[in-house]
C-alpha positions in Angstrom: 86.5 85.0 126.3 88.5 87.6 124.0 90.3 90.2 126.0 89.9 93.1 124.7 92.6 96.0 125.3 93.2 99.6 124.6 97.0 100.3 124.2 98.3 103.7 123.1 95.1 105.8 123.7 94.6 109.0 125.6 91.2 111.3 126.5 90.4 114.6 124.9 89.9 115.7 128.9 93.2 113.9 129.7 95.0 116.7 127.6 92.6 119.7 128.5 93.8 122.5 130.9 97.4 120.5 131.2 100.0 123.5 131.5 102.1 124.4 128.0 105.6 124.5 128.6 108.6 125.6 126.6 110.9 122.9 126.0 114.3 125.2 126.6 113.4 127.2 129.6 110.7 125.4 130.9 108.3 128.8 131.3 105.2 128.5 131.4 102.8 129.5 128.2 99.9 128.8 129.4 97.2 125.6 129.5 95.3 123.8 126.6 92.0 125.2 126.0 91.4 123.1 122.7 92.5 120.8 120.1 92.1 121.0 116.1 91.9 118.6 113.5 92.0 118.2 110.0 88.6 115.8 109.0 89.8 115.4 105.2 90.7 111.9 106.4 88.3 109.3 107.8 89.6 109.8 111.4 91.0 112.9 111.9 94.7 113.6 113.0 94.9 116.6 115.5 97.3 119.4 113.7 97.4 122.5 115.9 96.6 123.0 120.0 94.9 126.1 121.7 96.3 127.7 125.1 94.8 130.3 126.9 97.4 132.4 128.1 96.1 134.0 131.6 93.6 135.2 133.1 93.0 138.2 130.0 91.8 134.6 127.9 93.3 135.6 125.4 94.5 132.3 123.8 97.5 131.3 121.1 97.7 128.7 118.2 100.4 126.4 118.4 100.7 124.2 115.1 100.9 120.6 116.1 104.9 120.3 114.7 105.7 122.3 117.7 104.8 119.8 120.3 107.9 118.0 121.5 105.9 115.9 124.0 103.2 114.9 125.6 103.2 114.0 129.5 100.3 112.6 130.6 99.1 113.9 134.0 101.7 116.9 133.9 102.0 119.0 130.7 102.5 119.3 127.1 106.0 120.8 126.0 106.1 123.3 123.1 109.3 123.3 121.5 107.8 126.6 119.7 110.6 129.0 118.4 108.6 131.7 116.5 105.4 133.4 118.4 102.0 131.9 118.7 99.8 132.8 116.2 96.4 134.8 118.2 93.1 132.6 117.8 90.7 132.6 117.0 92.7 132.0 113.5 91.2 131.3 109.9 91.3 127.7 110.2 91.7 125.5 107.3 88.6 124.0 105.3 89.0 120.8 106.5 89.7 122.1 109.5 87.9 122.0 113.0 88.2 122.9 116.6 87.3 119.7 119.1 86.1 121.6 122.1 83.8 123.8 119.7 82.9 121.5 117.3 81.9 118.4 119.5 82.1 118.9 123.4 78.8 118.0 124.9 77.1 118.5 121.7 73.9 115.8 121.1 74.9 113.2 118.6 71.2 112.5 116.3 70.7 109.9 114.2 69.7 110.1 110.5 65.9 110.1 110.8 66.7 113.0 113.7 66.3 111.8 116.4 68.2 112.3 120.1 70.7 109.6 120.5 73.5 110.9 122.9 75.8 113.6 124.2 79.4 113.5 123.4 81.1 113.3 127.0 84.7 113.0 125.7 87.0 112.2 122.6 89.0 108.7 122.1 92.2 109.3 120.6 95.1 107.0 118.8 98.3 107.9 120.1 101.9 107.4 118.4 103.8 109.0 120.1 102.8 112.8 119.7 100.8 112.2 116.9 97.3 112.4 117.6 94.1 110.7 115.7 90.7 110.9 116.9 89.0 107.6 116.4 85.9 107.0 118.7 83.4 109.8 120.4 82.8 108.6 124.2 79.3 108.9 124.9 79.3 107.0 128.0 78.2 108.2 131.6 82.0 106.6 132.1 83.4 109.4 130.0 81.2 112.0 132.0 82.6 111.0 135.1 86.6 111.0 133.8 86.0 114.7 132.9 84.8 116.1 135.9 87.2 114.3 137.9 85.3 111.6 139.9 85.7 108.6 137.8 88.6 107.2 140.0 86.1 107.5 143.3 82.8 106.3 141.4 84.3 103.1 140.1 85.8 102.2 143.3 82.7 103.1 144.8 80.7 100.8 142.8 83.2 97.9 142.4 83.5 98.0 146.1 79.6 97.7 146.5 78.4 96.4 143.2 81.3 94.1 142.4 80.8 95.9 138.5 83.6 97.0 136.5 82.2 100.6 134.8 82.6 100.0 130.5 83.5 102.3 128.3 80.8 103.9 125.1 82.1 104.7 122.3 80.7 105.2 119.0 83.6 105.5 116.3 84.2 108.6 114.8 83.5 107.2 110.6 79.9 107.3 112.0 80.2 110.5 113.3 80.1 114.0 111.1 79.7 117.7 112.0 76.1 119.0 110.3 76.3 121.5 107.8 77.9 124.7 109.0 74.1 126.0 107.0 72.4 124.4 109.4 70.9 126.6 112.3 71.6 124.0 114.7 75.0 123.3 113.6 76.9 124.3 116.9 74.3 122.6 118.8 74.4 118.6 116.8 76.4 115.8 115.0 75.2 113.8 112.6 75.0 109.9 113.2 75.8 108.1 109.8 74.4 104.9 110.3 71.1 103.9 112.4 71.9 103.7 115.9 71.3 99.7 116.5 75.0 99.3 114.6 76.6 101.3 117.6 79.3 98.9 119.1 82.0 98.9 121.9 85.6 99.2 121.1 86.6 96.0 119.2 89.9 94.6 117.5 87.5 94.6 114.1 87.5 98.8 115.0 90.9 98.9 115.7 91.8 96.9 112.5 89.8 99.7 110.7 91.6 102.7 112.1 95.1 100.6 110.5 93.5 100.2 107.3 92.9 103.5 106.7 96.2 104.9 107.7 99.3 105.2 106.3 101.2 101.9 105.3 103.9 103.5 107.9 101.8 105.1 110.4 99.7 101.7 110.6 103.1 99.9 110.7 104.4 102.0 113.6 101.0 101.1 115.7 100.3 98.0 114.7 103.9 97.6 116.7 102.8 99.3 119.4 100.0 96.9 120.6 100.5 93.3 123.1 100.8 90.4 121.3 97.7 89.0 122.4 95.8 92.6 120.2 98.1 92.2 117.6 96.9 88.8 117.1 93.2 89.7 117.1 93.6 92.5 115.1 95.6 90.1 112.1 92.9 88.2 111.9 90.2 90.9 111.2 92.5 92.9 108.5 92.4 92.4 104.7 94.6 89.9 103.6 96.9 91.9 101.4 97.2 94.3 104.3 97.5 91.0 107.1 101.0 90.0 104.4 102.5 93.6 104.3 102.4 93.9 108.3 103.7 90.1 108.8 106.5 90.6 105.9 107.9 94.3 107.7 108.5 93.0 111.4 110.5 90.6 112.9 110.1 86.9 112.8 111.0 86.5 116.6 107.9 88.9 116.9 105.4 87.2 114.4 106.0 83.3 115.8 105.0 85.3 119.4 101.9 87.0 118.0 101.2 83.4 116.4 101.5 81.6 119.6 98.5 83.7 120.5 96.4 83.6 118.0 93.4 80.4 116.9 95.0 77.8 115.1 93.0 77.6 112.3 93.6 81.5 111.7 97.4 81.1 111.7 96.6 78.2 108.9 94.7 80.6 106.8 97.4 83.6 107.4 100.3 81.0 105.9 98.2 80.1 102.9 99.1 84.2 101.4 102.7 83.7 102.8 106.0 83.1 101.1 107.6 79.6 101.6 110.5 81.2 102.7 108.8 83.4 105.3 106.9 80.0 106.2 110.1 78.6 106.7 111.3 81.2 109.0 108.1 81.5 111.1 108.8 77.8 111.9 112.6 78.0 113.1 111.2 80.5 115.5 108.4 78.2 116.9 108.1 75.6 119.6 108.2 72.8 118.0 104.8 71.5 119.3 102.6 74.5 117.7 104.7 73.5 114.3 103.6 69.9 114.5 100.0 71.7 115.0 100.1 73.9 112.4 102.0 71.2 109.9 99.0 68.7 110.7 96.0 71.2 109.7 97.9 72.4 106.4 97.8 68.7 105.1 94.0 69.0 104.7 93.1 70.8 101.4 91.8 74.4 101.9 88.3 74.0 100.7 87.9 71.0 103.3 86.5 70.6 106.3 90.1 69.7 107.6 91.3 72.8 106.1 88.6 75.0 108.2 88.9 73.1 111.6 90.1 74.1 114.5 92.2 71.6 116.9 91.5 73.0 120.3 88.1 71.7 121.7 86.5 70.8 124.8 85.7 66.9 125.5 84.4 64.6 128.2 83.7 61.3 129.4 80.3 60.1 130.1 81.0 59.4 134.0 82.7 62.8 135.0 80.6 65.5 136.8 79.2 68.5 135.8 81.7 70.1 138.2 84.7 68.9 137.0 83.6 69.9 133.5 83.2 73.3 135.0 86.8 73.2 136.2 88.3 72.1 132.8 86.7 74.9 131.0 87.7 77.1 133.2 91.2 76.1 132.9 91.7 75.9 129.3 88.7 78.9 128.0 91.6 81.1 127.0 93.3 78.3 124.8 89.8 77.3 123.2 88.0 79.1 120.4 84.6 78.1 121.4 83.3 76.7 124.1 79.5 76.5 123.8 79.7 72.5 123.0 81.1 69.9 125.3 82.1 66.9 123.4 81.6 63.2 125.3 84.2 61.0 123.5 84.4 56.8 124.9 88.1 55.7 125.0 88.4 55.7 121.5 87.9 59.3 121.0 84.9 58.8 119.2 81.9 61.2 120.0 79.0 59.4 122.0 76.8 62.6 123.2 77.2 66.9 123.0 76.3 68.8 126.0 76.2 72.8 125.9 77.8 75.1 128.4 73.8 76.3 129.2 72.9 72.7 130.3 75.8 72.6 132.6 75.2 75.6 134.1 71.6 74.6 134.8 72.6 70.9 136.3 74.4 70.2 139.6 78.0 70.0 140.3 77.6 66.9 140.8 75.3 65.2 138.0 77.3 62.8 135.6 77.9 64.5 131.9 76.3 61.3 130.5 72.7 61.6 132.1 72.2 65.4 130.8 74.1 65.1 127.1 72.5 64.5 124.0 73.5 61.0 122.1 72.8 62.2 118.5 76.4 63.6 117.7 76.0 65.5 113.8 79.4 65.3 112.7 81.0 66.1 109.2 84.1 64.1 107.8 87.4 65.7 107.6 87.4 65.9 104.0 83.5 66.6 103.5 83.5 69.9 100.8 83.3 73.6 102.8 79.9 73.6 100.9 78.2 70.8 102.6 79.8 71.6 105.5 78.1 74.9 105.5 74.4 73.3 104.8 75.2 71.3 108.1 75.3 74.6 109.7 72.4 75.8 107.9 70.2 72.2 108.4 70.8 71.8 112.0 71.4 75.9 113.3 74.7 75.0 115.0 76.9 77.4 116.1 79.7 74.4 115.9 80.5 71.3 114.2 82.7 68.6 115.3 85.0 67.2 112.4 85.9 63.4 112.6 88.8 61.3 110.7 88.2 58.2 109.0 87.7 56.2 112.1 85.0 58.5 113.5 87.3 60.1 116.3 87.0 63.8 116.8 89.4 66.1 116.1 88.5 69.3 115.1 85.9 72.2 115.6 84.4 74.6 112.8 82.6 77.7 113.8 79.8 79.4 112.0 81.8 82.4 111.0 84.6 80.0 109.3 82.4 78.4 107.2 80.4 81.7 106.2 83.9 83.1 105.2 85.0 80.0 103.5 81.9 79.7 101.1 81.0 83.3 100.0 84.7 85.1 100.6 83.3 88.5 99.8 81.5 88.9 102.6 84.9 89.5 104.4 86.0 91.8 101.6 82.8 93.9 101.7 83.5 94.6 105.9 87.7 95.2 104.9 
């Protein structure tokens, strides 16, 4: 199962009421009441901070160049030399204040109905930069602002065994209504219906790169673990998947490699230089070059060229339970695991079980009496075309691929051969 991680992101409520402090004397200007940020750009980068300045609340506006640094937990430092401007201040046209703007305002979608309220704001952090890229709607969010998440998810981990998930929606969904409208203060807009609402995803992060700055998005992209980095290659445009591969390290590419499918690494080469080829390989173990070498012999609009190398196989006489246990021990090396292959001595497939009919037979039932013997299979040089009407014919999810003696060895997914055979479906979601 993909891991999915959030590096370099902090809370609207994470930053609210910290103390403001002057970077030379350390005295004390006051806390942050509210952020504001410029929405010209598809996510919004925070340009200027509010602080209410005692109990008189009367608050200042500090532009966002005067922040020296953010400590999360403690306080923001102001390296402000001139005086605070007073606010409320004319703000810019693109301009608006989060707290004002957004806190616990009703998100509706476009036929007007009541989605959700907006219980915190998701923000990109680079250093003290600041974008906001995802509303938190969750009760998860609710909970981190007044203060009790910590307790509650204990709590209910303790008693429940459930880890609490994060809501988001992200923010390109997202716009303020008409400052027209009567209820403007009181709603947000939701772009698209709200059935395409989705969890934080390397697909979302991939979008916040791609429309930032090439080096802003070079500056994050760094920022992430390999194991994001790696996810988040594969669901960026390939012009845009060359620039970030061709502007860091090789040491650091061959590790984000190592993590990533092999039949993604193979498609990422195809739009690389020999030469940077060449150096990706002096920087590999020489086992995932033998790999990699070994797929690129197959032409690109083959099955060999979409395939995958890491799959799951069985013999007909081991147990349900000892499948379990080598699934479990290689499902983070294996791109799918929803087929189990049972191969005879020769490699060559004799049956298919799915993970569901293992999970509904006993540990101790034989592969052999629950699989399937009818094995579809495709050639490793059978045309992406055909092999996509396999898909189509038979409603697989995966396809075995078999050499010229019939012995398996390779996978291709759905989504592979999709991409392979009409291309600009990837461009239109780039």
């Amino acid at each position: 199962m993909r891991k999915i991680r959030t590096p370099n992101f902090i809370f609207l409520s994470q930053i609210f009421d910290l103390p403001l402090v002057h970077a030379g004397d350390n005295r004390k200007l006051g806390r942050v009441y509210d952020v504001i940020a410029d929405i010209s750009t598809q996510y919004p980068k925070i340009n200027a901070l509010v602080a209410g300045t005692g109990i008189s609340k009367k608050y200042a506006y500090f532009p966002w160049s005067s922040v020296a640094e953010i400590r999360e937990g403690e306080g923001v430092v102001i390296d402000a030399v001139d005086a605070p401007m007073g606010f409320p201040a004319d703000l810019a046209e693109n301009e608006i204040s989060l707290r004002e703007t957004l806190w616990d305002k009703q998100i509706v979608d476009i036929a007007g109905s009541k989605v959700v309220r907006v219980n915190d704001l998701h923000l990109l952090k680079d250093g003290i930069k600041l974008w906001l890229v995802h509303v938190d709607v969750g009760f998860k969010g609710l909970l981190r602002r007044l203060g009790w998440l910590g307790a509650y998810a204990k709590t209910i981990r303790w008693l429940f065994d459930y880890e609490m998930k994060d809501k988001f929606i992200p923010w390109k969904y997202v716009q303020p209504i008409s400052a027209g409208d009567p209820d403007a203060r009181k709603s947000l807009s939701l772009t698209v219906p709200q059935t395409k609402l989705a969890e934080l995803h390397p697909a979302d992060l991939a979008d916040i790169l791609a429309d930032l700055g090439t080096e802003e998005r070079l500056l994050i992209f760094n920022s992430f673990d390999l194991e994001t980095a790696g996810e988040i290659l594969q669901e960026l445009p390939p012009k845009m998947r060359v620039m970030l591969v061709e502007s860091i390290p090789v040491e650091k590419f061959a590790q984000i490699v190592i993590e990533m499918p092999i039949d993604e690494v193979v498609d990422l080469l195809d739009d690389l230089e020999p030469d940077t080829i060449q150096d990706l390989f002096a920087a590999l173990p020489p086992e995932e070059v033998r790999q990699i070498k070994e797929l690129r012999k197959h032409p690109e609009r083959s099955a060999g060229g979409l395939m995958n190398d890491e799959f799951i196989t069985a013999r007909e006489g081991d147990t349900v339970g000892a499948v379990m246990k080598k699934i479990k021990s290689v499902a983070d090396d294996v791109e799918s695991i929803y087929y189990i292959y049972v191969v005879n001595d020769a490699g060559v497939p004799t049956g298919v079980a799915t993970l569901k009919e293992l999970l509904l037979a006993t540990a101790k039932t034989p592969i052999g009496t629950i699989m399937r013997e009818s094995v579809v299979r495709v050639p490793v040089d059978m045309h992406i075309k055909k092999v996509a009407q396999i898909f189509f014919k038979y409603n697989f999810v995966v396809v075995p691929v078999v050499d010229a003696t019939d012995r398996i060895i390779g996978i291709i997914t759905i989504k592979d051969a999709l991409e392979a055979v009409f291309p600009e479906m990837n461009e239109e979601t780039d």
